[in-house]
C-alpha positions as CSV (number, residue, x, y, z in Angstrom):
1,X,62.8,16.5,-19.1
2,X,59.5,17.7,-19.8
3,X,58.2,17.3,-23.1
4,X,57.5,20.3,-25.2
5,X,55.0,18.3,-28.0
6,X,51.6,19.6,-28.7
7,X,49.0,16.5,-27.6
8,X,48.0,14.5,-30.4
9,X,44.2,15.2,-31.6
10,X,42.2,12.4,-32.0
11,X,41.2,10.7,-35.2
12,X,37.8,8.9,-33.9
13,X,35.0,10.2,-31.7
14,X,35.7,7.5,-29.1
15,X,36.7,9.8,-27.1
16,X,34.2,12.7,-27.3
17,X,31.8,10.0,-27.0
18,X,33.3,9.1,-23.4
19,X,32.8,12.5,-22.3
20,X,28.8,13.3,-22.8
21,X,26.9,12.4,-19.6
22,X,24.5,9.2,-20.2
23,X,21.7,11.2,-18.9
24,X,21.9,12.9,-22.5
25,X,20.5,10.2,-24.4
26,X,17.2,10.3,-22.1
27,X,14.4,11.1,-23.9
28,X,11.1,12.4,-22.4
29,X,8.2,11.6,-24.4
30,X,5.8,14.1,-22.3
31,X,8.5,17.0,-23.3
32,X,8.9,15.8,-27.0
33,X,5.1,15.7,-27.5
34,X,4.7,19.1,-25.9
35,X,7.1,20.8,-28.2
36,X,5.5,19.6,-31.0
37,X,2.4,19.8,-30.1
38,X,3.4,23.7,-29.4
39,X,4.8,24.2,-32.4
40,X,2.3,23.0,-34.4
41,X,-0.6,25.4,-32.6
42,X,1.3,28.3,-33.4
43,X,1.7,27.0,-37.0
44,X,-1.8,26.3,-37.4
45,X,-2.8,29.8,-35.9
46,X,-0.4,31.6,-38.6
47,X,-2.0,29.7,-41.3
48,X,-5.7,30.5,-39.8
49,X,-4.6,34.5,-39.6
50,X,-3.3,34.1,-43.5
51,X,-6.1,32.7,-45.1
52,X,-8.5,35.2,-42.9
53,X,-6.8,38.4,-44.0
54,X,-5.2,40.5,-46.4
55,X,-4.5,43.5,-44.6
56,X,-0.6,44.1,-45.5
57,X,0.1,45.0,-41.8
58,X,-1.2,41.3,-40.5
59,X,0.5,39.8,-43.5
60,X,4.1,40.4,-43.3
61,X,3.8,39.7,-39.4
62,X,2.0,36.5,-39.7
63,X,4.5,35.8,-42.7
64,X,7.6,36.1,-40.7
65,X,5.4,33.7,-37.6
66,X,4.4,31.1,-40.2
67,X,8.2,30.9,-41.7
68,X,9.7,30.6,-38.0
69,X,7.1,28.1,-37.2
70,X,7.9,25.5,-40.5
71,X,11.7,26.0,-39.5
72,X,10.8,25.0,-36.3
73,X,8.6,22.2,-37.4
74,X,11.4,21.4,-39.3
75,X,14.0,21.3,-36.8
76,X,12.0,18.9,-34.8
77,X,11.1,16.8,-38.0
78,X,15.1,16.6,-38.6
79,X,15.7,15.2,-34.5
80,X,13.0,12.5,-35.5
81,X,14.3,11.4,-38.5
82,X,17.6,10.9,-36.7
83,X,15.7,8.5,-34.2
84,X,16.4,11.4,-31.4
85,X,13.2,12.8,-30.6
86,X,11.5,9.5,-29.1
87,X,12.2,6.4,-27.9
88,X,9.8,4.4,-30.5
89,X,11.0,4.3,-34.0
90,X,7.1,4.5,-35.0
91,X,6.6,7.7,-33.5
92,X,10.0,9.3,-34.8
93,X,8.8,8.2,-38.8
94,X,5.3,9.6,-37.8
95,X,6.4,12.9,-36.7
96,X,9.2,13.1,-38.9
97,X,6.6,13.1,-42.0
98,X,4.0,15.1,-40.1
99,X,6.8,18.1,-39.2
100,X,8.3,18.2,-42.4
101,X,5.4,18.6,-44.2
102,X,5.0,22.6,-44.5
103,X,8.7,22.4,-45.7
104,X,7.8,20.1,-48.4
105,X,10.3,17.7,-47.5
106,X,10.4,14.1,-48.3
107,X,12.1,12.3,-45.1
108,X,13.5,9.6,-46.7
109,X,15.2,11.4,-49.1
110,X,16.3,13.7,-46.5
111,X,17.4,11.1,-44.1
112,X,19.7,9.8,-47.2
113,X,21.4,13.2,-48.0
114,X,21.7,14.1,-44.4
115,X,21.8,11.5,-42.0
116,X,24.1,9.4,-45.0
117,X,26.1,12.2,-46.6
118,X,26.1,15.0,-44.6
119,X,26.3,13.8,-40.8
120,X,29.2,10.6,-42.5
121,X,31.1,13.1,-44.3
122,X,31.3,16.5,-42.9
123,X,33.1,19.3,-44.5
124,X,34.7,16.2,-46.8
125,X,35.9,17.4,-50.4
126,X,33.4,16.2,-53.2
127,X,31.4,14.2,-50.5
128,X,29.6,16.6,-48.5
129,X,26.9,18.5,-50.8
130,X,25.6,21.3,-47.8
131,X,27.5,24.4,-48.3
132,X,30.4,22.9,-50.2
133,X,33.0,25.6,-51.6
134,X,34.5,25.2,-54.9
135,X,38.3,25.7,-55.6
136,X,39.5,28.5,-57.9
137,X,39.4,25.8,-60.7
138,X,36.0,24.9,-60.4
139,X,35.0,28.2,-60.0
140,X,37.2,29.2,-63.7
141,X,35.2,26.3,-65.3
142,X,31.6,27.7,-64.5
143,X,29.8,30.1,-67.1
144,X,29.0,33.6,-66.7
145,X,25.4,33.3,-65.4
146,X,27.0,30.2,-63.6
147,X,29.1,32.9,-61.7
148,X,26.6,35.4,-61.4
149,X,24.5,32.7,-59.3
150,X,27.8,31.7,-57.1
151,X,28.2,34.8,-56.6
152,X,24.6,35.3,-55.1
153,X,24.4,32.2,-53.1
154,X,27.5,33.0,-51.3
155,X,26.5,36.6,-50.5
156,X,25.2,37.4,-47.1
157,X,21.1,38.1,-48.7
158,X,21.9,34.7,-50.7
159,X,21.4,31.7,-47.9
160,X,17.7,31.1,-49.2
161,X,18.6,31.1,-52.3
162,X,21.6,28.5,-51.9
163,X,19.2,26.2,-50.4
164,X,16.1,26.7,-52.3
165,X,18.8,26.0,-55.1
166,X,21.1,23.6,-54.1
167,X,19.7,21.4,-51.0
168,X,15.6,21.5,-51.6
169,X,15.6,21.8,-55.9
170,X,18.7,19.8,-56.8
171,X,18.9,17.3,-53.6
172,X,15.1,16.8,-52.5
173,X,12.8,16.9,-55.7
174,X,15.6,16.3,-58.8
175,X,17.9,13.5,-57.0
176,X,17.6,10.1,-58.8
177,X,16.8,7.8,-56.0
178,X,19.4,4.7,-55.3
179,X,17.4,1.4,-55.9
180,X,17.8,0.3,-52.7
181,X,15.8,3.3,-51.3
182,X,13.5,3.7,-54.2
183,X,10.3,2.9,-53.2
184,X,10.7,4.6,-50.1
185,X,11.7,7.9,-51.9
186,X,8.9,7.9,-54.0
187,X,6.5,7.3,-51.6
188,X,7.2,10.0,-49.0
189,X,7.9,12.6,-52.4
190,X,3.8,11.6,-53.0
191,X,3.3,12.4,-49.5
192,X,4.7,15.7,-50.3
193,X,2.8,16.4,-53.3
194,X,0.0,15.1,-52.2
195,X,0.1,18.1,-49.5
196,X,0.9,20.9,-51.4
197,X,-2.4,19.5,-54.1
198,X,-4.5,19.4,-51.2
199,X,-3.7,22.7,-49.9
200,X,-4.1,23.8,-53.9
201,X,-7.4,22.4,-53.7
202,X,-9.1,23.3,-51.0
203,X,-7.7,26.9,-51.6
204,X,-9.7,26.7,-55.0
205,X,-12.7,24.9,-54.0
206,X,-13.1,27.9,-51.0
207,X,-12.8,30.9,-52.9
208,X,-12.3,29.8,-56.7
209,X,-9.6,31.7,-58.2
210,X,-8.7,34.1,-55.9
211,X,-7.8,30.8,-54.1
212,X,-4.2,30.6,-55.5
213,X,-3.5,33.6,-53.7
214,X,-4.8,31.9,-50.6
215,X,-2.2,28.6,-51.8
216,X,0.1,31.4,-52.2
217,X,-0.1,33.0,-48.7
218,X,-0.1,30.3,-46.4
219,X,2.1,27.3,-48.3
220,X,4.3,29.5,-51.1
221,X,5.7,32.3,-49.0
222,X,6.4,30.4,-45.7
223,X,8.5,28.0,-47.7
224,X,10.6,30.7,-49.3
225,X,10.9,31.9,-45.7
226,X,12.0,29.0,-44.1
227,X,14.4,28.5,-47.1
228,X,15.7,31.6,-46.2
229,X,16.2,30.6,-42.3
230,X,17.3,27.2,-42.9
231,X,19.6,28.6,-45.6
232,X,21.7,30.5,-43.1
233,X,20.9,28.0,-40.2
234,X,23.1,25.8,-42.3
235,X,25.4,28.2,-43.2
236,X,26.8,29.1,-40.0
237,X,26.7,25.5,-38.6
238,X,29.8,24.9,-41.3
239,X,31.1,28.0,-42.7
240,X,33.0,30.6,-41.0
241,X,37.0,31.4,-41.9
242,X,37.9,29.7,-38.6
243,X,36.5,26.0,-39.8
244,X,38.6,24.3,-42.3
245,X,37.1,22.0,-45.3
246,X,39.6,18.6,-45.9
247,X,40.2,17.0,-48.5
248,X,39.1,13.6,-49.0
249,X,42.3,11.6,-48.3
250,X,43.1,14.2,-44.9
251,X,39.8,13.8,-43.5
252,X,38.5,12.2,-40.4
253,X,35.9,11.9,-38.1
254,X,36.9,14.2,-35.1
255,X,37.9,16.7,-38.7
256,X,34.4,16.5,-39.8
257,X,32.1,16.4,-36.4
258,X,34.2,18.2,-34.0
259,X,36.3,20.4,-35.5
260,X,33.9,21.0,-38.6
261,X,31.1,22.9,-37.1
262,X,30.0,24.6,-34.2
263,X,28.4,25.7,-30.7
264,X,26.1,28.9,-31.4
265,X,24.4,30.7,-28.3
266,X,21.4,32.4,-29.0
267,X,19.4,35.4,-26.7
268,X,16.9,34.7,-24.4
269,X,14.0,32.4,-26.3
270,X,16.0,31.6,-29.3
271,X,15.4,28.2,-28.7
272,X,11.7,28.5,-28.6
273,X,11.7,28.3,-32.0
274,X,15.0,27.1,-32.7
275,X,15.1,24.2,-30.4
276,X,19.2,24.3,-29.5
277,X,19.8,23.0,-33.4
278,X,22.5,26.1,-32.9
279,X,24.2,24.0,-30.6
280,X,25.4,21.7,-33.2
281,X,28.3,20.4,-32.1
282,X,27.4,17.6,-29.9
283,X,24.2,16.9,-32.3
284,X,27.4,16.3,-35.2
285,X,29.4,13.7,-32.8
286,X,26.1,11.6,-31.7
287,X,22.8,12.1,-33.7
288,X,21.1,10.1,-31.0
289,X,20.9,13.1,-28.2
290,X,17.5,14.7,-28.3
291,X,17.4,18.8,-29.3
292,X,16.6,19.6,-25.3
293,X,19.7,17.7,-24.2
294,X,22.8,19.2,-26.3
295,X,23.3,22.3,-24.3
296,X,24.5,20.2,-21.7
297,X,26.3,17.5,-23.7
298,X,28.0,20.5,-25.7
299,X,29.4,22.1,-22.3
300,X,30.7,18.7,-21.6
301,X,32.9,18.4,-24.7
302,X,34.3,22.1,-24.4
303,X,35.7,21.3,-20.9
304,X,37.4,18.5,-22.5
305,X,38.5,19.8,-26.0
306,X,38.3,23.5,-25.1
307,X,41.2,24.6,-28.4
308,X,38.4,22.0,-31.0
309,X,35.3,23.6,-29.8
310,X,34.3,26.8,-31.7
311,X,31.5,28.2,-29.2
312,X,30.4,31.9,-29.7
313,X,27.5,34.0,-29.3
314,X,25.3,34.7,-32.5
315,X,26.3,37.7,-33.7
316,X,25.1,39.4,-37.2
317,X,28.8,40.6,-37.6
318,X,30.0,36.6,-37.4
319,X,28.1,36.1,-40.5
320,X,28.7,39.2,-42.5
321,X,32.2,38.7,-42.2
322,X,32.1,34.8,-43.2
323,X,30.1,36.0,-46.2
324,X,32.9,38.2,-47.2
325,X,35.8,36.2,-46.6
326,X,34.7,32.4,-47.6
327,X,33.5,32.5,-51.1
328,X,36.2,29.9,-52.8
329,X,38.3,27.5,-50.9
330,X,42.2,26.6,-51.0
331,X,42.3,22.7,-49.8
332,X,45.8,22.3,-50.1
333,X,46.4,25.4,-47.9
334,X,43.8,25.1,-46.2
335,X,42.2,28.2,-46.2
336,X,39.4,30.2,-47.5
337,X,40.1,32.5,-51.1
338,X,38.1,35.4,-52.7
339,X,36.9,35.5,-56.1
340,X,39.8,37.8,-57.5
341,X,42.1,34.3,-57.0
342,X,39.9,32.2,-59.8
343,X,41.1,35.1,-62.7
């Protein structure tokens, strides 16, 4: 007799792991130094055009290029600080600090909420800090303005906001650093504001006061953008009604890495300035693949595990219906609830 019981999921990544080609892991250091080398061009000629005009129709264009450009900096800053972009640790810390620069981030604090936290504990109850949703309970608890701000993070105009907020204010510059990782901390947070004192600087020491404006254009208003595209980079990688937070005694690996984010396809060029971090899957089960490799290594799973693998186009409606639905979470059901269930 045939048997009629579902297959049994795994509870590791063993077996994920088994199933990404070994060519995956190969690292070219020509094509890593070229993409950053690209990105950082294009950076450095959005900064040039900001400090060299004001005329409002160069502005918001070379706004929306110079935001792009620090999330891509970034993206490629976050592969080397997982050890992914290169095959020499020096050159992954090097980059890492150099790329993560215009987003004011400090690696190794970085590398300790998201290599540590977020990559060993995804979509984990009271574990995982990116994007958490709070139960109806912890909603009840929070103060009216408390609310108020909920309620504006978890909108769809409020991903910048939520990280600004929650990830770069409360995570990167307030978090009280272990002692184990103190010194380290510290000293790429002085990296950090030694960068944005310099840029102060030499902004006032070229054009006086009107040089805050100048700090303004080309450090202020990129951040606030890439905030804003990080924000909902993040967002889609682990929220959607179809992706289920655990609690901490129910969760496991293959919950967390496989079944807890997903596979994004973008248009033609996304990835020149996204550089595949849409295709997260396969970056979730092994942080070791380079960017320019996961494509393939995320095709590879999904022929495998075809019913774990949530792969769809980008599509604006995706997130504007995620932002309506998931705005509290249910862990004992299981299941995303609205605000109307806290009252």
């Amino acid at each position: 007799m045939l048997s009629t019981d579902a297959p049994v999921k795994p509870t590791g990544l063993k077996p994920v792991l088994e199933v990404i080609p070994e060519h995956c892991y190969q690292r070219s250091l020509i094509r890593g130094v070229g993409i950053v080398a690209r990105d950082l061009l294009l950076y450095g000629l959005a900064i040039w055009g900001l400090v060299v005009t004001n005329n409002p129709l160069l502005l918001v264009p070379l706004w929306l290029l110079a935001g792009l450009m620090v999330s891509g900096l970034f993206v490629l800053g976050h592969d080397a600080a997982h050890g992914a972009l290169f095959d020499s640790p020096r050159l992954n810390a090097f980059v890492a600090r150099l790329t993560m620069l215009p987003s004011l981030h400090a690696v190794e604090v970085w590398i300790f909420g998201h290599n540590r936290v977020h990559h060993g504990h995804t979509v984990r109850q009271q574990i995982d800090f990116v994007w958490q949703p709070l139960t109806a309970a912890d909603y009840s608890e929070l103060g009216r303005f408390q609310k108020l701000v909920h309620r504006l993070e978890w909108s769809s105009v409020g991903a910048g906001a939520y990280y600004f907020h929650r990830v770069w204010w409360e995570k990167m510059v307030r978090f009280p650093a272990p002692a184990r990782w103190r010194a380290a901390m510290h000293r790429d947070q002085a990296l950090i504001i030694a960068f944005g004192a310099l840029g102060l600087a030499l902004s006032v020491g070229f054009a006086g006061v009107a040089g805050l404006w100048i700090w303004v254009k080309v450090v202020v208003v990129p951040f606030l953008l890439f905030c804003q595209v990080i924000g909902w980079v993040v967002y889609v990688h682990h929220i959607s009604p179809e992706i289920r937070w655990w609690p901490r005694a129910d969760w496991n690996r293959f919950h967390g890495q496989v079944e807890g984010t997903t596979v994004l396809w973008g248009p033609p060029g996304w990835d020149l300035f996204f550089h595949w971090i849409m295709v997260h899957l396969p970056h979730h089960v092994d942080m070791r693949i380079p960017c320019y490799r996961l494509t393939e290594a995320a095709r590879a799973v999904a022929a495998v595990f075809p019913d774990d693998v949530e792969q769809r186009p980008i599509q604006l409606r995706d997130y504007l219906r995620s932002t309506k639905i998931c705005k509290l979470y249910n862990y004992e059901r299981g299941g995303w609830i609205g605000y109307a269930d806290a009252t």
